[in-house]
C-alpha positions in Angstrom: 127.9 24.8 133.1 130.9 27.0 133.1 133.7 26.7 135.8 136.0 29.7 136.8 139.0 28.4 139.4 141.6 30.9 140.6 144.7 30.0 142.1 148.1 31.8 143.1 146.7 34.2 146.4 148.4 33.5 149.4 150.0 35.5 152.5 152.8 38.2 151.4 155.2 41.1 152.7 154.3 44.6 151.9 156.5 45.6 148.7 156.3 41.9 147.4 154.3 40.3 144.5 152.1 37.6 143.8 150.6 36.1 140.4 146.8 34.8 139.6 145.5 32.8 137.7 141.9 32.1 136.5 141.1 29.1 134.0 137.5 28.9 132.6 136.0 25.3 131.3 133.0 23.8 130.8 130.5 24.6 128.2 132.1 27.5 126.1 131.8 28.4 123.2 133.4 31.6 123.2 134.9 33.6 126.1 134.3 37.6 125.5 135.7 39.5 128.6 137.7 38.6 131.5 138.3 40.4 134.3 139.5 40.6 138.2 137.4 42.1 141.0 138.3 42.2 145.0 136.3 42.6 148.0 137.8 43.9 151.3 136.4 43.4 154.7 133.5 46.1 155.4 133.9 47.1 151.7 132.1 45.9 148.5 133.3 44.7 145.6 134.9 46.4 143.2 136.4 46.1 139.9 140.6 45.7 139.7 141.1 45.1 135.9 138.8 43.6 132.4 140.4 42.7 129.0 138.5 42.1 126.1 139.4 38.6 123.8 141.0 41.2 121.5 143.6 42.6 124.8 141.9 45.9 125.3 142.8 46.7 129.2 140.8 48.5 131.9 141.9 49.1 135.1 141.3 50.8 138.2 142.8 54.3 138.5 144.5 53.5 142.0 146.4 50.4 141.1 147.7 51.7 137.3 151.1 51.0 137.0 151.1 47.9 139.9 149.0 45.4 138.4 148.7 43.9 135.3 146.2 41.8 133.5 146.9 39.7 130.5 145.0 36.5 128.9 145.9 33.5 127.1 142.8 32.7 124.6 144.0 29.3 123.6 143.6 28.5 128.0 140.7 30.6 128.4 142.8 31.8 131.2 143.2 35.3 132.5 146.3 36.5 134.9 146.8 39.2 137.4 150.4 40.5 138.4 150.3 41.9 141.2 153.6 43.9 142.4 154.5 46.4 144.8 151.7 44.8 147.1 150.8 47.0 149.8 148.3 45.8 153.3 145.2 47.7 151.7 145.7 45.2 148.5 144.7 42.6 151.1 141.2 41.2 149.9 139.5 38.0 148.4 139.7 38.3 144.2 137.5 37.4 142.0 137.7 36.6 138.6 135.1 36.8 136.2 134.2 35.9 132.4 131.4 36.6 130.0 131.1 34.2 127.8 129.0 32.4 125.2 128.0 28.7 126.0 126.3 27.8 122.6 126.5 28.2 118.8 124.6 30.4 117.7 123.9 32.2 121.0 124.3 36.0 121.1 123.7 36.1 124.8 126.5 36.3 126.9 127.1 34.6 130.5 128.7 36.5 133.5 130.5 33.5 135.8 132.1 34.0 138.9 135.1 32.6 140.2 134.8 31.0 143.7 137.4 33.8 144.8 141.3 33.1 146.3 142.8 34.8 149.2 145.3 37.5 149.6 146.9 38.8 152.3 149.2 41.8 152.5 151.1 41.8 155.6 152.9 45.2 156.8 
């Protein structure tokens, strides 16, 4: 089984910044990409930022510039900075990894993180 926890969302001012985290464990045997996805109220979800193992970034056109995703391989772990938050930031995040359980398998696994809270207040 592979185990995504996310951790650093909370309740913060317009204008003000916040930090996630995301730490993968369990059976891996190789984590590919990583990436952060948020889902408002009335809204699906949709895709904030991916980086490949290598540190190729994608992110959504809208929030270039304010967020920023990085990784630390040796953690399996994937951040989001988030500054310059604004009330329609305010969503549950997600963080997701495809990744490879087993030697010798070319298959990849999607996992989903169980998503963390936050809250942009105006």
């Amino acid at each position: 089984q592979v185990q995504l926890v996310e951790s650093g969302g909370g309740l913060v001012q317009a204008g003000g910044s916040l930090r996630l985290s995301c730490a993968a464990s369990g059976s891996i045997f190789r984590v590919n990409a990583m990436g952060w996805y948020r889902q408002a109220p009335g809204k699906q979800r949709e895709l904030v930022a991916t980086i490949t193992s290598g540190g190729s970034t994608n992110y959504a056109d809208s929030l270039k510039g304010r967020f920023t995703i990085s990784r630390d391989n040796a953690k399996n772990t994937v951040y989001l900075q988030m500054n310059s938050l604004k009330p329609e930031d305010t969503a549950v995040y997600y963080c997701n990894a495809d990744v490879i359980r087993y030697y010798g398998i070319s298959t990849s696994t999607s996992s989903w993180g169980q998503g963390t809270q936050v809250t942009v207040s105006s």
